[in-house]
PLY file of the C-alpha trace (Angstrom):
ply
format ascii 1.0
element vertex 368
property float x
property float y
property float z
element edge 367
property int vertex1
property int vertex2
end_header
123.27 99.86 155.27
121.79 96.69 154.04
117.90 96.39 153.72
115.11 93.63 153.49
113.26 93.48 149.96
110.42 91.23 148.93
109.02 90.58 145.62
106.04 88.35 145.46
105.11 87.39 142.17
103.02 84.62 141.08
104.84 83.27 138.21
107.42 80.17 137.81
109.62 81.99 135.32
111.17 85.17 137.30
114.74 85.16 136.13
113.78 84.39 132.62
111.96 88.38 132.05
113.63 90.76 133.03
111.57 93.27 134.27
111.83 90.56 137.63
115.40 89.64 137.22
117.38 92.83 136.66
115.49 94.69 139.71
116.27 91.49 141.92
119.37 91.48 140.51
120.27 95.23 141.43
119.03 95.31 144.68
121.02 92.14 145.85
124.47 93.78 143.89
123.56 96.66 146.21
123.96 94.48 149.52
120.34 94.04 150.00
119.18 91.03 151.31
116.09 90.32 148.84
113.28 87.69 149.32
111.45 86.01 145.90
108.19 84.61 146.65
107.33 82.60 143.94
105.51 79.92 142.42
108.00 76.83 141.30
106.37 74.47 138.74
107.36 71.09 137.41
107.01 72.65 133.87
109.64 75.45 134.70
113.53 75.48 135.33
114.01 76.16 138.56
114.76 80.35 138.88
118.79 80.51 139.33
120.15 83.98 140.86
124.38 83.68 141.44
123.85 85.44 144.63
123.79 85.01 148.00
121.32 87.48 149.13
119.29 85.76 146.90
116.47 83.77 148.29
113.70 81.94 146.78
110.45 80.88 148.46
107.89 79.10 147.10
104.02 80.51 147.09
100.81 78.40 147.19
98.25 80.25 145.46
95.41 79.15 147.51
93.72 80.66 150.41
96.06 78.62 153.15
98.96 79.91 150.73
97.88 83.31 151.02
97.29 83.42 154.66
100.87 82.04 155.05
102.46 84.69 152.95
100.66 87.26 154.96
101.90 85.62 158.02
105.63 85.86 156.61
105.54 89.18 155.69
104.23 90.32 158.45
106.83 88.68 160.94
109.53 89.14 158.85
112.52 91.07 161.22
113.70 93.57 160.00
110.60 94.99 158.20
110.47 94.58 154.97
111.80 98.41 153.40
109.33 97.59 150.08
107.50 94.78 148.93
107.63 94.62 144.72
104.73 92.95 143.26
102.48 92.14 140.42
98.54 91.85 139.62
96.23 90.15 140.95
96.73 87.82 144.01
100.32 88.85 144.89
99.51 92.36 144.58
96.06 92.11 146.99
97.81 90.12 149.46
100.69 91.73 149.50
98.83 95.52 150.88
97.03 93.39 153.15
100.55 92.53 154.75
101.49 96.29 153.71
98.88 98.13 155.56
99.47 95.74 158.92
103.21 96.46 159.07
103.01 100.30 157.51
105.63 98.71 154.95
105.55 100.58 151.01
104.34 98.13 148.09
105.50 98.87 144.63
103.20 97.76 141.64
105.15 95.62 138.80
103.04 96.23 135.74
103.45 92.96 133.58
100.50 92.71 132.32
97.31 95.08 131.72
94.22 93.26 132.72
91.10 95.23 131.09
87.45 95.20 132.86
86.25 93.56 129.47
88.33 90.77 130.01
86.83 89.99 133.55
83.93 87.54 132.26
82.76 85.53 135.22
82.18 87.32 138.71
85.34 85.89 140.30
86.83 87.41 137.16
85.48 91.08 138.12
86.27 90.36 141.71
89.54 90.47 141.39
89.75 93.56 138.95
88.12 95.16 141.76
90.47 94.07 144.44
93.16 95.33 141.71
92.26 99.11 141.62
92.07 99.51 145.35
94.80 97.52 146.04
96.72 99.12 143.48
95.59 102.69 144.38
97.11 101.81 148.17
100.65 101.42 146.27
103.57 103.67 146.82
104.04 103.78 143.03
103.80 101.61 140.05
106.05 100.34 136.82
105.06 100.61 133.54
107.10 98.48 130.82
106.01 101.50 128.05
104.79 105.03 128.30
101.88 103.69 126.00
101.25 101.00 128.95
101.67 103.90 131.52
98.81 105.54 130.39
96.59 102.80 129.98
97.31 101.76 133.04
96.13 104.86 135.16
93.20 104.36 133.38
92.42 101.27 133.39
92.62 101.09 137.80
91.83 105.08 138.17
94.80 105.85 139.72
95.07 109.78 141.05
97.21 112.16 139.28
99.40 112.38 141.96
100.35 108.19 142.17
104.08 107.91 140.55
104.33 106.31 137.49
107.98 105.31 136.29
108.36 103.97 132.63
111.06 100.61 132.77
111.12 98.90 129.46
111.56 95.30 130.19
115.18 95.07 129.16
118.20 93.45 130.72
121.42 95.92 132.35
124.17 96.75 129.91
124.91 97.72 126.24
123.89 95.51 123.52
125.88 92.96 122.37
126.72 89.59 121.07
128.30 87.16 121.73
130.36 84.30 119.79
128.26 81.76 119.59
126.57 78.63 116.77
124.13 77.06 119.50
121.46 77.07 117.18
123.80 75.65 114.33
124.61 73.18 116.26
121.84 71.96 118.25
119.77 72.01 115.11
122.28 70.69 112.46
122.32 73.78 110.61
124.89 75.16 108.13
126.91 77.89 110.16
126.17 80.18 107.37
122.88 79.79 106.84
120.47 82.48 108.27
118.36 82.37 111.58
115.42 83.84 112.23
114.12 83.07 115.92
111.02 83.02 118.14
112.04 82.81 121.26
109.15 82.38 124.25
105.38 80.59 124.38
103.94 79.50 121.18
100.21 80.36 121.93
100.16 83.80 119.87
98.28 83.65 117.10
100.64 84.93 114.69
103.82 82.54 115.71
101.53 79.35 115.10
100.15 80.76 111.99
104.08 81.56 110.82
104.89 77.83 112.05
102.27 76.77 109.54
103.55 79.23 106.78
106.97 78.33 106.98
106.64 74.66 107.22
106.13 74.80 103.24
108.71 77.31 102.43
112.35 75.89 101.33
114.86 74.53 103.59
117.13 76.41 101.28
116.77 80.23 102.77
116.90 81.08 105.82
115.89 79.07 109.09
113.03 79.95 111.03
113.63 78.78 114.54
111.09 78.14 117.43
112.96 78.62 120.78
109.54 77.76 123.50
109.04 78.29 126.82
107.39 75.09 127.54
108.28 71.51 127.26
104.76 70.87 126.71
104.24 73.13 123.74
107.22 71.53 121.57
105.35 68.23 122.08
104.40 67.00 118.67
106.50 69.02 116.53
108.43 68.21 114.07
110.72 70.22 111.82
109.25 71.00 107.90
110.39 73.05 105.31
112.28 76.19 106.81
110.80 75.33 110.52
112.90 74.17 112.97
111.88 73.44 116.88
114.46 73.79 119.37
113.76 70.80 121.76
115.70 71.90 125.10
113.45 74.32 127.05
116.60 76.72 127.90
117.50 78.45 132.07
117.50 82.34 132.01
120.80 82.04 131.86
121.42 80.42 128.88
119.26 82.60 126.87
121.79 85.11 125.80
124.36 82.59 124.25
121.39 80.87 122.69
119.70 84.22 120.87
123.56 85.33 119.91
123.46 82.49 117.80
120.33 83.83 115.48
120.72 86.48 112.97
116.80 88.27 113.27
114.22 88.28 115.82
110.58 87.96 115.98
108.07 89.61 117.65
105.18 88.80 116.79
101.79 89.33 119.12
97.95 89.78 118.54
95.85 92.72 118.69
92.77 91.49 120.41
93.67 92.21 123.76
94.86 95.76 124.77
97.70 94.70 126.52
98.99 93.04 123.49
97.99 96.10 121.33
100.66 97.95 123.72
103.37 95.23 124.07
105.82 97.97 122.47
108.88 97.94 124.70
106.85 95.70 127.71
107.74 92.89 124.87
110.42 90.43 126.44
110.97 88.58 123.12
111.96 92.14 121.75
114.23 93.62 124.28
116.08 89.90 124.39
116.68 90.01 120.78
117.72 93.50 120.80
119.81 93.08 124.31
121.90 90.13 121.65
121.83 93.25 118.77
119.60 91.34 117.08
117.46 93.19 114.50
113.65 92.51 114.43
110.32 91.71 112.49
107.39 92.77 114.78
103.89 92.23 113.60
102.39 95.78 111.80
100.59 97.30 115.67
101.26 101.08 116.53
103.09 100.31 119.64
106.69 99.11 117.53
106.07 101.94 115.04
109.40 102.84 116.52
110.77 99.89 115.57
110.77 100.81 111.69
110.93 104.39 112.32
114.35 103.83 114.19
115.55 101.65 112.34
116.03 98.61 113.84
113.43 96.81 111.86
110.72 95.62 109.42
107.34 95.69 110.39
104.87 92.87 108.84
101.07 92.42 108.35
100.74 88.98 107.40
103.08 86.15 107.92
103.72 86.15 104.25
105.61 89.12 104.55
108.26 87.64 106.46
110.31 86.31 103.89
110.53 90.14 102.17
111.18 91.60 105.62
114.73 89.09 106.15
115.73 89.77 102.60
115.51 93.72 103.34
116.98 93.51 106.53
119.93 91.12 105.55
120.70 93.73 102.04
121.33 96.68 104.90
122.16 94.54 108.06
124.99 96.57 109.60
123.00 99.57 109.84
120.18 97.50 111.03
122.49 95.94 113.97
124.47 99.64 114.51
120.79 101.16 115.24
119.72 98.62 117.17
122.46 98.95 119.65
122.14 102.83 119.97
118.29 102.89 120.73
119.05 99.68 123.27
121.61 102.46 124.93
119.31 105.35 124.64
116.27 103.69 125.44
116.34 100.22 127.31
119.36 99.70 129.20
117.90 98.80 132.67
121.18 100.24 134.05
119.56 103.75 132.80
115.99 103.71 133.21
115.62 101.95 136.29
117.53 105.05 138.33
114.75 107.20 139.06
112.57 104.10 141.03
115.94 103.32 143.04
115.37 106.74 143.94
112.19 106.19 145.53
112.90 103.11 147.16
115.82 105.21 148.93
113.48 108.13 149.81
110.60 105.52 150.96
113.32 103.46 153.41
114.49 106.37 154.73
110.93 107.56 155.52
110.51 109.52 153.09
107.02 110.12 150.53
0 1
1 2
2 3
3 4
4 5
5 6
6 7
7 8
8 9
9 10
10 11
11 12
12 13
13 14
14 15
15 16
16 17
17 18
18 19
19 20
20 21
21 22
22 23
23 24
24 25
25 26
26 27
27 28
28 29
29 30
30 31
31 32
32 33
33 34
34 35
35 36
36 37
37 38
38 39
39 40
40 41
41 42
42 43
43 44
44 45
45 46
46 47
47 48
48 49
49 50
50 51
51 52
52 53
53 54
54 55
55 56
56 57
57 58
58 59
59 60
60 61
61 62
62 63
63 64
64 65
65 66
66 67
67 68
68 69
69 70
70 71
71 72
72 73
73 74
74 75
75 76
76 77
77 78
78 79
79 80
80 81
81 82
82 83
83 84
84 85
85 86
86 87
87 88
88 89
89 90
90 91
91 92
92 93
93 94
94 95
95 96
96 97
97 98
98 99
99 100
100 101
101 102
102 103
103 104
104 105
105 106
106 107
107 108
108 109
109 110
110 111
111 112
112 113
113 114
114 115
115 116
116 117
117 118
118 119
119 120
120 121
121 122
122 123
123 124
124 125
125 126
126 127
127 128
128 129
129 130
130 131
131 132
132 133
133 134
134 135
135 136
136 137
137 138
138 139
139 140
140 141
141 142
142 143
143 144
144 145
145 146
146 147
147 148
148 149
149 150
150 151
151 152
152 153
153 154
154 155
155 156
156 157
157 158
158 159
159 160
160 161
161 162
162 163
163 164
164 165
165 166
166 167
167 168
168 169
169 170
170 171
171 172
172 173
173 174
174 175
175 176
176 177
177 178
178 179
179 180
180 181
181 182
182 183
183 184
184 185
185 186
186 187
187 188
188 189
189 190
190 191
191 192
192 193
193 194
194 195
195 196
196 197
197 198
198 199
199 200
200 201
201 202
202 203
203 204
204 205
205 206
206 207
207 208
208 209
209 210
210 211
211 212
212 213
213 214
214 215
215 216
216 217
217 218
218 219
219 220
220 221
221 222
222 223
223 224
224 225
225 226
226 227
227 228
228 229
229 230
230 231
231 232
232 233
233 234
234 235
235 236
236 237
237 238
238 239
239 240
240 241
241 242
242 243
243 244
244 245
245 246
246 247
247 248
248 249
249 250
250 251
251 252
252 253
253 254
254 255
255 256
256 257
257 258
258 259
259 260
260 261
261 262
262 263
263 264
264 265
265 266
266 267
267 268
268 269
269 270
270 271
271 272
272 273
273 274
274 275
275 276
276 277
277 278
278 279
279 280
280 281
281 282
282 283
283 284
284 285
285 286
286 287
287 288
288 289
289 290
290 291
291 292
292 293
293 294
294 295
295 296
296 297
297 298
298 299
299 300
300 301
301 302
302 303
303 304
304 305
305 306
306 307
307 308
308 309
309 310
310 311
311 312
312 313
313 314
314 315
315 316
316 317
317 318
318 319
319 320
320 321
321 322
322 323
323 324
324 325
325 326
326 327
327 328
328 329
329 330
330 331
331 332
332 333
333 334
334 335
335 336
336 337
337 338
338 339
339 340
340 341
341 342
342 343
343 344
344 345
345 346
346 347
347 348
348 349
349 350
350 351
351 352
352 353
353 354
354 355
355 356
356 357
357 358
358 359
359 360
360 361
361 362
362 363
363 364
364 365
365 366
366 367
């Protein structure tokens, strides 16, 4: 039997991470009839889901918007069965429309928001709204058992509140496919190595490689800015081994795109926790390895199992990079061969995403 879903999250870019797209996408395979609420942004491709229990609606995140998402929710026939969402005004507004229609809300961990970083008193606020509106959840999902910790902390959750671990990986084994888009968009020799960056440009590290890289020669291998945003490829021009991608790709062009590339990057800061625990919440990562890509990751704790694995070369400075291709490329079948058994073992969506379908059965069917 067919059930009502919601996820109300208030980003532009759902289908393009998957720890949005491949639950949406499973639930609506299943026969469920699932509602997005979302934001939809002049700067963003417009989310694209091939199905037709697939619906999008657009959010307002204002106070009129959030009374008229609480009004939807509400009246939505049939009840909603769960309502997925993410911090901090989808996930307050969304138990307020919870605890009126006794429907289950399920908390989407993308991204750990610390007390620290709650600086002005609208700031802490929120937070606050956060734990108790998070502590009224039927359960929550962490993107890395790291992450899962830190986040029972970080909102007090009980010992008792579920916790399931999903790394934010796409459905399926890794693999890649046939593919010179970067070649070709870029003028590149087919043979000539690419190493990508795929997402925003506003880590630290990625602009400091940019710089780096814009001296090194146009001889070795590529390095290959892939951004999110129109706006952030404004201005840039290609130097040395840097080259900008211009076209600001849909979801669904990603994986033809990355196929193309030869190693990934990863590369975050450590200043904030939850980029001290990206690990496997890191969609850059789980993309490149979803194409068997092999990866650099900047030197944190959370991708020691990166190196330890084998599936690639931790750095400390962007000067390493260059030493970190050359060792990967001297052993790269092993590098690719281990990158596709951990993706199996590990991150396949298909795999670690069973045991919350398993509560969203036992919470439709009334179950705790």
């Amino acid at each position: 039997m067919s059930r009502s879903i919601a996820f109300v999250i208030e980003h532009a870019y759902v289908d393009a991470l998957a720890c949005f797209r491949e639950p949406i996408r499973y639930f609506a395979a299943r026969g469920d009839r699932v509602d997005v609420y979302l934001r939809l942004t002049a700067s963003h491709p417009v989310p694209f889901f091939a199905d037709p229990h697939v619906r999008l609606i657009p959010l307002d995140v204002t106070p009129a918007g959030a009374a008229r998402l609480v009004r939807r929710l509400v009246a939505h026939t049939p009840r909603y069965a769960i309502i997925f969402t993410v911090p901090q005004w989808s996930l307050h507004w969304s138990v307020t429309a919870g605890r009126l229609t006794g429907t289950p809300v399920a908390y989407i961990s993308d991204e750990l928001i610390e007390t620290d970083d709650a600086s002005t008193a609208s700031a802490r606020k929120w937070k606050a709204r956060e734990r108790q509106a998070h502590r009224r959840c039927a359960f929550s999902i962490a993107l890395s058992p790291e992450r899962a910790d830190c986040l029972r902390r970080l909102n007090r959750l009980p010992d008792s509140h579920p916790v399931y671990v999903v790394p934010n990986a796409a459905a399926g084994p890794a693999e890649r496919l046939r593919s010179h888009y970067y070649a070709d968009r870029l003028g590149l020799a087919v043979d000539r190595p690419i190493v990508l960056h795929a997402g925003g440009l506003g880590w630290a590290p990625a602009e400091a490689l940019a710089q780096a890289a814009s001296v090194w020669s146009d001889d070795g291998p590529a390095i290959v800015f892939q951004g999110r945003l129109p706006a952030q490829m404004v201005g840039r021009s290609s130097a040395g081994a840097v080259h900008y991608s211009p076209t600001t790709l849909p979801a669904a062009l990603l994986d033809y795109a990355v196929s193309s590339a030869d190693i990934g990057l990863a590369l975050y800061d450590d200043r904030k926790t939850n980029d001290r625990l990206m690990g496997t919440a890191s969609g850059k990562l789980c993309l490149y390895m979803k194409n068997a890509l092999p990866v650099i990751t900047t030197r944190q704790d959370c991708f020691a199992w990166v190196e330890t694995e084998g599936c690639g070369v931790r750095v400390a400075t962007m000067e390493e990079i260059p030493a970190a291709v050359q060792a990967i490329r001297a052993r790269y079948a092993e590098y690719v061969a281990a990158v596709r058994r951990v993706y199996a073992e590990r991150l396949d969506f298909a795999r670690t995403y069973a045991p919350v379908a398993e509560a969203v059965d036992r919470l439709a069917s009334g179950g705790a």
